[in-house]
N, C-alpha and C positions, 0 to 999 in steps of 0.2 A: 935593633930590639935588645933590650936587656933579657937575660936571665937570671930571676931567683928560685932561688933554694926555698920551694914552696913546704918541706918534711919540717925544716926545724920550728917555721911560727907561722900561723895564717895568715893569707893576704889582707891586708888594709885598705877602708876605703882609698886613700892613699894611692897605694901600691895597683891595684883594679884600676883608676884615675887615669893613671900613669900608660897603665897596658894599653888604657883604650885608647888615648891621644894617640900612641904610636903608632897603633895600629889602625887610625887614620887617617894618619901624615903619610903612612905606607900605602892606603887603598888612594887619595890625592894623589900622589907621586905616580902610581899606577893610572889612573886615569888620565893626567897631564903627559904622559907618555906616548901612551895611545893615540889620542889627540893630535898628538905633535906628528906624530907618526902618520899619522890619517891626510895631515895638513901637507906635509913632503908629499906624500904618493901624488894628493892632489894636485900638486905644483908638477911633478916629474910628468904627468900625465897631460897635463895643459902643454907645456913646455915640447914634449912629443908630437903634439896633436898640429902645433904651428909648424913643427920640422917637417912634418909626414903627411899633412894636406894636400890633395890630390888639388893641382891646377885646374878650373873650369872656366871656359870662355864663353861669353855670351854673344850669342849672333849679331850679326852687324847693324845700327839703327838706321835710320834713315841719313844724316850727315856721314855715314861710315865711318864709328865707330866702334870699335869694339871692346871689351873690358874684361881682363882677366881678373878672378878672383882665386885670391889661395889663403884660407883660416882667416887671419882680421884684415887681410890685405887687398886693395883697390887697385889695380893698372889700367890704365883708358888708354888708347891708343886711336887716332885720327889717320888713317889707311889712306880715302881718298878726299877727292872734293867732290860733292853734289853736283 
């Protein structure tokens, strides 16, 4: 942000013009920040949730198998023979 010496002559449209861009470009910068910041947590928070997914097995089907899942992850596993 500039500072002028608003005592010795009045603003101009100009000068008004000028303030209001900037301060703008400052509330833009401010909200892309945010954002950005929103967008991280969102990630660190996915990214946790695949670490820290509790393992759940699914009972045996009829061919006996079985199938762990854990967050986007699929394991089948064939135990016995029918």
């Amino acid at each position: 942000m500039h500072t002028h010496d608003t005592a010795a002559a009045p603003i101009t449209r100009y000068e008004q013009s000028h303030e209001r861009s900037h301060k703008q470009a400052a509330i833009a910068a401010l909200l892309l920040g945010a954002a950005a910041l929103i967008f991280a947590l969102s990630v660190l928070l996915y990214v946790f949730w695949l670490l820290l997914a509790p393992l759940v097995a699914t009972p045996f089907d009829a061919d006996g198998v079985r199938c762990y899942h854990r967050a986007v992850q699929v394991a089948c596993l064939k135990t016995a023979n029918p």
